[in-house]
Structures are given as C-alpha cells and as structure tokens.
C-alpha positions as CSV (number, residue, x, y, z in Angstrom):
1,X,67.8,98.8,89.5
2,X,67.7,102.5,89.2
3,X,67.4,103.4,85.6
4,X,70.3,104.9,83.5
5,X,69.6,108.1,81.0
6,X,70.2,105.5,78.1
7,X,67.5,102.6,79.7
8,X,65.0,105.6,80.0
9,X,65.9,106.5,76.2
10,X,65.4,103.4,75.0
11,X,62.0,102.8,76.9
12,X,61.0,105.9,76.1
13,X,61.7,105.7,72.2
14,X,60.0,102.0,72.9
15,X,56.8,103.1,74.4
16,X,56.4,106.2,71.7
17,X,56.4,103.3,69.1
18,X,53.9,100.7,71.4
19,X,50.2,100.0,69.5
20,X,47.3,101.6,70.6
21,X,46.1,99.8,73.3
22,X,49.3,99.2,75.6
23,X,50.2,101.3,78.2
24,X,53.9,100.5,77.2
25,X,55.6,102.2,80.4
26,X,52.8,100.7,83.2
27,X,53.5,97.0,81.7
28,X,56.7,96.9,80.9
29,X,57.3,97.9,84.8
30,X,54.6,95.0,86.0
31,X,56.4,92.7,83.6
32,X,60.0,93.0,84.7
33,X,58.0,92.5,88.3
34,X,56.0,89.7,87.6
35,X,58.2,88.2,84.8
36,X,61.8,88.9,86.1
37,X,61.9,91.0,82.0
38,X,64.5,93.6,81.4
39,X,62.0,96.2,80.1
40,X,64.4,97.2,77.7
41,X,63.9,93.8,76.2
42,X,60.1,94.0,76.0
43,X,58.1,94.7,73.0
44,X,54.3,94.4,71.4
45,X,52.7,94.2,68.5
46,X,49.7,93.5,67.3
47,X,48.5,89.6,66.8
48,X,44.5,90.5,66.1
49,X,42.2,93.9,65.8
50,X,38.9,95.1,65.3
51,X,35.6,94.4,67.3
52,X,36.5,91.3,69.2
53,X,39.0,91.4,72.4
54,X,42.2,92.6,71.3
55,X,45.2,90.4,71.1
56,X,49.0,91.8,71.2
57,X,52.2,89.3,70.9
58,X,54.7,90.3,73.7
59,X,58.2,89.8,72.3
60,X,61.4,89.5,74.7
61,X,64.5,90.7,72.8
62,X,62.4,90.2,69.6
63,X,61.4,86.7,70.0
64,X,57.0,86.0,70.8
65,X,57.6,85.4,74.3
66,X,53.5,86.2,76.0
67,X,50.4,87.1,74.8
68,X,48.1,89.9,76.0
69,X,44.3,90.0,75.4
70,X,41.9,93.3,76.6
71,X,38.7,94.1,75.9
72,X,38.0,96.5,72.7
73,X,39.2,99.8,72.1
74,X,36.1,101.9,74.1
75,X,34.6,98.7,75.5
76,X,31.9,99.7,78.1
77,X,30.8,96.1,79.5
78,X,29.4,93.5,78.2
79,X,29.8,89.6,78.5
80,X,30.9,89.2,75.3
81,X,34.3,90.9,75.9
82,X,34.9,89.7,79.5
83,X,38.2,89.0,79.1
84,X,38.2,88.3,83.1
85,X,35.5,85.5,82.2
86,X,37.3,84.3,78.8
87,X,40.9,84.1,81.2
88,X,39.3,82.2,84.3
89,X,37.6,79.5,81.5
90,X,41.1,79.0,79.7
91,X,42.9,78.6,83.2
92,X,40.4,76.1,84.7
93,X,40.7,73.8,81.1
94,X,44.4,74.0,81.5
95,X,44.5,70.6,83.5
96,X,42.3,68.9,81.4
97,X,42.9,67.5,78.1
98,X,41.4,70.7,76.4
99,X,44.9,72.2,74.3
100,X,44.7,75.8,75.7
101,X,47.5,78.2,76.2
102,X,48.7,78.4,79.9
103,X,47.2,81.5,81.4
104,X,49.9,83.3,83.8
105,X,47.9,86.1,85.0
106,X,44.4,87.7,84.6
107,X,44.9,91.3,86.3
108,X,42.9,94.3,87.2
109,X,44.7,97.2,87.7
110,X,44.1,100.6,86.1
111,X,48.0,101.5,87.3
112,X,48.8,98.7,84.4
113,X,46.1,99.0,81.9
114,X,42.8,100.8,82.4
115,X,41.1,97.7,81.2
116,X,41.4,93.9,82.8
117,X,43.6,91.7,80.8
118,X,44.5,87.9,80.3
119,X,48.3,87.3,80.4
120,X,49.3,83.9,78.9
121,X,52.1,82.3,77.5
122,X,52.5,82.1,73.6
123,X,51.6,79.3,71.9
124,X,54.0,78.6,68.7
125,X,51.7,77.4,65.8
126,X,49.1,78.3,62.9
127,X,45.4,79.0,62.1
128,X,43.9,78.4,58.9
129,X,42.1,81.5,57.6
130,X,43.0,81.6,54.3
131,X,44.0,79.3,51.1
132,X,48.1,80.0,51.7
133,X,47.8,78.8,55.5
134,X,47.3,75.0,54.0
135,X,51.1,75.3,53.0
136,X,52.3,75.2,56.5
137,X,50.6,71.8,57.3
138,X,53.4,69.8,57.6
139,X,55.0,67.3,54.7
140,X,53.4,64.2,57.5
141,X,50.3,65.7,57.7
142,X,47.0,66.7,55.6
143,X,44.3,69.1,55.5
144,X,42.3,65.8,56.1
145,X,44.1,65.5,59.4
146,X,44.2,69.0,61.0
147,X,40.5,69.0,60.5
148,X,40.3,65.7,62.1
149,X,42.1,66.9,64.5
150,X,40.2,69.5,65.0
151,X,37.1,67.5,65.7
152,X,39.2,65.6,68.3
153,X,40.1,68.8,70.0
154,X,36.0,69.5,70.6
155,X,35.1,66.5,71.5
156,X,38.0,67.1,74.7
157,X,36.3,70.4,75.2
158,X,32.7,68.6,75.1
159,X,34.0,66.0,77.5
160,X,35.1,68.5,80.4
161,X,33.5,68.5,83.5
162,X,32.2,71.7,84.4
163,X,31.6,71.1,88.1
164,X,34.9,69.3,88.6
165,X,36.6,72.3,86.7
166,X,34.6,75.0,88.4
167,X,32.9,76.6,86.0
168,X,29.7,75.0,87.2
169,X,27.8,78.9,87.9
170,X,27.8,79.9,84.3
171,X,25.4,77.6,83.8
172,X,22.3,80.2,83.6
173,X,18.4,79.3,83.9
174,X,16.3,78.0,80.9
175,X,17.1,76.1,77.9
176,X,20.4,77.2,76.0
177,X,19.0,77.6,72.5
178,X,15.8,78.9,73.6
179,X,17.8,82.2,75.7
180,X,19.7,82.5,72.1
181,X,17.2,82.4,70.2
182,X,15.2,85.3,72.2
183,X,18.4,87.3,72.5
184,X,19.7,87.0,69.2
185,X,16.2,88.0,67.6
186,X,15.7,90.8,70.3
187,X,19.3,92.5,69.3
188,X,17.7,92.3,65.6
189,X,15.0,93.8,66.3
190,X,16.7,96.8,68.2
191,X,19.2,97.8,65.4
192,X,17.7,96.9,62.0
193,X,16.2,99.7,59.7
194,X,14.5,98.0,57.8
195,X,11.4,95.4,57.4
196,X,12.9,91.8,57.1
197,X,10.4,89.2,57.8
198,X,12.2,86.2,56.9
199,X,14.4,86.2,60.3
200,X,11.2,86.3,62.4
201,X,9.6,83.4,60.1
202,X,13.2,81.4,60.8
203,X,13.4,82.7,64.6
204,X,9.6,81.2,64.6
205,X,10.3,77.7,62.8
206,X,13.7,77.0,65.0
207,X,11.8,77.7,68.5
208,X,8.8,75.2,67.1
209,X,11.6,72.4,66.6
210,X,14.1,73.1,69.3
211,X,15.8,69.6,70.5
212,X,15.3,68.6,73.6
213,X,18.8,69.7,75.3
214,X,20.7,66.2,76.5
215,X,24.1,67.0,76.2
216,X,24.9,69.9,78.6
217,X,28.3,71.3,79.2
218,X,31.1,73.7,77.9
219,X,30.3,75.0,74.5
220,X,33.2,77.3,72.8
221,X,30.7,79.4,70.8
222,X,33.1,80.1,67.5
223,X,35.0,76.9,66.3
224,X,36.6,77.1,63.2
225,X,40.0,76.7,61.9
226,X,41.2,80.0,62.4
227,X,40.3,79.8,66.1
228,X,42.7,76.8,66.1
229,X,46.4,77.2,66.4
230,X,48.1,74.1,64.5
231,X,51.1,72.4,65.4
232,X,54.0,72.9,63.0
233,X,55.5,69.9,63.5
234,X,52.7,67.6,63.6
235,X,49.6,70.1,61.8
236,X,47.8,68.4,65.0
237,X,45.7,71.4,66.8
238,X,47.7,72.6,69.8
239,X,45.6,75.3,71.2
240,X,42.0,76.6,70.9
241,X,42.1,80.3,71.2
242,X,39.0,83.3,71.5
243,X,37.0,81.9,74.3
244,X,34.9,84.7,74.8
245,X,31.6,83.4,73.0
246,X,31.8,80.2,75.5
247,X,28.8,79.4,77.5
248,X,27.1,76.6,78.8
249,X,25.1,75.1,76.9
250,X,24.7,71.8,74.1
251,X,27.5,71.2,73.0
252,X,26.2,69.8,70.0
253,X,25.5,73.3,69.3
254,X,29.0,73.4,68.3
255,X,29.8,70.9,65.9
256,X,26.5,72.5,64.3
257,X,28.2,76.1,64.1
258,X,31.4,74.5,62.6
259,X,29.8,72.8,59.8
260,X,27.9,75.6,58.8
261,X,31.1,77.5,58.7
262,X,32.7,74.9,56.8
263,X,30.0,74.3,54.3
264,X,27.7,76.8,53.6
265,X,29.2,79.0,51.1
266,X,31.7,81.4,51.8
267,X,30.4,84.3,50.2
268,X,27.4,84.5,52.4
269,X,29.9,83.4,56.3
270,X,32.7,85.9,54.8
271,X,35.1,82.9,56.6
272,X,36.8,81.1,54.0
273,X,37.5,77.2,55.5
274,X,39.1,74.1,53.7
275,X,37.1,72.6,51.3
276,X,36.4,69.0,50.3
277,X,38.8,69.6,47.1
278,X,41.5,71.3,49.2
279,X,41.6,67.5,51.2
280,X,39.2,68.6,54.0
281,X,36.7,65.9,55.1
282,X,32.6,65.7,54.5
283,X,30.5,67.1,56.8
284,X,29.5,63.4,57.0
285,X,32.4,62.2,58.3
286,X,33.5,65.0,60.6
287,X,30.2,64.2,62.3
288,X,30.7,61.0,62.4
289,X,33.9,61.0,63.8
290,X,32.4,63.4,66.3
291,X,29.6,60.7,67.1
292,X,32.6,58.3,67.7
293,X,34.6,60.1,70.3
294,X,31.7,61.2,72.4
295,X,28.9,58.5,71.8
296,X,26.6,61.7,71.5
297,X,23.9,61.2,69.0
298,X,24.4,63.7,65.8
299,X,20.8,63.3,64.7
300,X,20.1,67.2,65.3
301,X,23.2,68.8,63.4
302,X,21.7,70.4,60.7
303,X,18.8,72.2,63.1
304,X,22.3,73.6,64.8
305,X,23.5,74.3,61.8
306,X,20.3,76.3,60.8
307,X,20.2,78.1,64.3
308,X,24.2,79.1,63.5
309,X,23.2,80.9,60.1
310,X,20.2,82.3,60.8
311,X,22.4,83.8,64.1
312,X,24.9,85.1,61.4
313,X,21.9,87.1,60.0
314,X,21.0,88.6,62.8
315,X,24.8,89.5,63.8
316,X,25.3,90.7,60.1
317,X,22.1,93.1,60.2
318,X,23.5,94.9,62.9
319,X,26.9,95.0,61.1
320,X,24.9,96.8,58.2
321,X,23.4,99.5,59.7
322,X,26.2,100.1,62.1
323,X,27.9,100.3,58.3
324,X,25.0,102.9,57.4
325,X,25.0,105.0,59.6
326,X,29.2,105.5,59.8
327,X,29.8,103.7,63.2
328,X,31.8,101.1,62.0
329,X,35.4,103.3,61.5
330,X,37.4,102.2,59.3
331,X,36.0,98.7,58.4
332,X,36.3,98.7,54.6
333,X,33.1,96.9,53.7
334,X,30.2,97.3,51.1
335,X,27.2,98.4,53.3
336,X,24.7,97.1,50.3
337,X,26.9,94.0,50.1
338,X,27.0,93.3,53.8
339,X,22.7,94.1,53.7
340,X,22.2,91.8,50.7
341,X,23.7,89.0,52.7
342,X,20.8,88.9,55.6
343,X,18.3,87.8,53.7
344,X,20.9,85.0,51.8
345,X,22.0,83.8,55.4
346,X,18.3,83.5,56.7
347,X,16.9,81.6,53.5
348,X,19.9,79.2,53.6
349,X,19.0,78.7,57.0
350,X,15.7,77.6,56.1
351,X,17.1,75.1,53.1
352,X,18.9,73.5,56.3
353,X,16.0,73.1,58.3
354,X,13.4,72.0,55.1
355,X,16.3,69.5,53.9
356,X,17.8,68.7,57.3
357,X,21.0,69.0,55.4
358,X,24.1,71.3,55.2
C-alpha cells in the first residue's frame, strides 16, 4: 500500500514522539510485515528502564498489544543482557508447564533495530513491587495465595527438562556455585575503592561449606514478585518475566535467593516484598511447600540464602563506586547510603550462615 501524505504525517509525528530506544519508522514497517499492523496503528512506550534489558509495551490503536525487550541503552556484550539467549530460553519453556509469555520473534537485524530483540506477545496481569500492588489481588484471592502460587510457578521451572527442551549446552563446566562465587568475588575486587574484608571472609566461609550440587537444572536467577506477572482474575502467577540471569545450575539456589529477598530486611535488598503481616506466608512454609512439589530436600536453604546476600554486596559495591565516580546518569541514589549497605548485606550474610536461618 503506497503511503498517503497524511499516513506519512501521522507516522512521522508518531516516530518524533517514540522512546529512546525504538527505531519507530524501521519497526513499525517490520511489524505491519510480520504482524499484518497498520503502522499508523502502532505505538510504544515504555514498560521498564534503567540497567537491565529494556522493555517497551507495543500498543495497536492504543490497546498493549506485544512487547519488545533489547539490550541496554550502549550495551556492548555481555551475557547478562543476551536478550537472543533470554528469548530462545522463554520460547523453549513455552510447551512446558512453565507460565511464560509466548515469544513471536527473536530478530537480528540492524535495518530494524541496531540491537537483537525478543518479540512476544503481552501478557495481561500484575507484579508486586510495592505495598499498593496487593490491592489488585483479586476479592477470591490472598497475598497468602499469589505467593503460594508463586512457589508453584518455580517448582514447574525446576521440574523442566533441559535436554528434552534443548537447552541442554548452557550447562557450563564446574560446579554452579563454585563459578559464582569466583566470579562474583572477582567483579568485587575489580571495581571497589575501598578495603572491605568482610566479603572475602564471607566469599571464604561459603566456598568451605558449598553443598554438594544434586539438583541440577534451569535456575531463573532473580525470583521475586515483581518478576511475576499475576493473574487478575485469579491473583494466580500467569507469567515469569526477566530471564536474563537464568543459568544452569541448583535450582535450590533459587528458592534460597527468593527468601532472602523476602525476608531479610528491606532497607539493606532495596526490593520491598509482602510481608508475614501483609498475609504473606513464613519462610517455613514456602519452603516447605517447595519441598512438597518437588520432593527436593530444603536442608541447604539458608546457605543459598547466605550466597544470595552476600552476592547483593558484591553487586551493590560496584553500584557505589559506579555512583562515585558519576557513571551511573541519572540514578538518584545516596552514594554513602548505597556504600553503607555493603558491609550490612555481607554481615547479614554471615548471621544466615552462623544461625542457618533467614
């Protein structure tokens, strides 16, 4: 259809407004291709920012119609924004009983965007990131049962078979937590300023007690509630979104990481999480339903648990002297408050693994 001087108008009064990011003209054109769209229709806007991949609702005559995840703004490589990698894990779980979004696409094609990019359908529901997100549970649900539900939802992931799925060659040499903790203590040491014993002393204590790894398979990296999407109907998780920490690995790895964003306090995660007073369930009985559904012993929780904080430290070390030295744009954060929190993070760590509770 050859355009009209009014389509072009509109398109071009569309694109002027498009975030940064889009290439409004390039996939509008590869969407009315691929999609059968009127361009004129199409629209984006911006779902999530900042350091992670970036995520973009696409809108057909206003309504959230796709989604559309690339790499960060000057990403130069890196596994941790593969978006390539994060598409090809989502579209191999889509057959399984793991609630993803369906993946459409996964293209790469500077004449579209200069970056890959995952294509998906959008997924209608909520995450929980913050105290007013518990009013959109549903009047037949609970905060009690989303989380539940949320444990289900890992347990499907934990339960996938990675050979039958395909994703069989990330598995990667070595033991899982042992590659972590060497990496995660070797990106400490490149970027801190400063002399901070206590994460060596914890690095040093967790590789003296690593469990011996029995449960290997697909571990999500981040779970949480506001990598959840929840039903609004039912407040039943209906998709697990931001893929891009996955590995393989044990996957008890990640019920550890989720109770320690659950209950270790907020002010030293920064991710606020239901608590036990807003309905949520005990860390005891989220494992324990965990243990249920997957016959996996829970015994070594609170060392994951431990390993997930004391990681936190190192990742929040580096977001202090990025903060220092000016390289973190417009992020308004404390630099003092963000350093202070290091040292918190790495000695509630050790309480974990002296108590071998969270």
């Amino acid at each position: 259809m050859t355009p009209t001087p009014d389509s072009t108008r509109t398109q071009q009064a569309a694109a002027a407004s498009d975030p940064q990011g889009i290439n409004g003209p390039a996939l509008r054109r590869w969407i009315a291709r691929t999609q059968g769209a009127d361009p004129q229709d199409v629209g984006f806007s911006v779902l999530s920012v900042g350091r992670s991949n970036l995520t973009f609702v696409v809108t057909l005559a206003g309504a959230p119609r796709w989604v559309l995840r690339r790499p960060p703004l000057g990403h130069q490589g890196g596994s941790a924004h593969d978006v390539q990698r994060e598409g090809r894990i989502m579209a191999a779980l889509g057959p399984t009983d793991v609630p993803v979004p369906t993946i459409l696409e996964i293209v790469d094609d500077p004449d579209v965007l200069e970056v890959p990019f995952v294509f998906q359908d959008h997924c209608p529901g909520f995450p929980i990131h913050a105290p007013d997100d518990l009013a959109l549970i549903p009047a037949g649900g609970s905060v009690r049962d989303s989380m539940l539900s949320m444990v289900r939802a890992l347990a499907a992931v934990h339960a996938v078979d990675i050979d039958a799925v395909g994703l069989g060659d990330l598995r990667r040499p070595g033991g899982f937590v042992e590659r972590q903790l060497r990496r995660w203590l070797g990106q400490f040491e490149a970027i801190t300023t400063r002399d901070l014993p206590v994460i060596a002393e914890v690095q040093a204590q967790l590789s003296r007690s690593i469990p011996p790894e029995t449960s290997t398979g697909l571990v999500h990296g981040d779970v949480k509630p506001n990598n959840m999407l929840f039903d609004r109907d039912t407040g039943e998780v209906r998709a697990i979104v931001d893929w891009e920490l996955s590995s393989i690995g044990d996957v008890v790895t990640d019920l550890g990481y989720l109770l320690s964003m659950m209950f270790v306090d907020d002010s030293l995660t920064g991710i606020w999480t239901p608590s036990v007073e807003d309905g949520s369930p005990t860390a005891e009985e989220l494992t324990r339903t965990y243990a249920s559904l997957t016959g996996r012993d829970t015994s070594d929780v609170p060392y994951y648990a431990a390993f997930a904080v004391w990681k936190l430290a190192c990742i929040r070390e580096g977001v202090y002297t990025r903060l220092k030295q000016g390289r973190m744009g417009d992020l308004d954060v404390d630099p003092e408050q963000a350093g202070a929190s290091v040292e918190a993070l790495a000695a509630s760590a050790l309480d974990i693994l002296s108590s071998g509770r969270i």
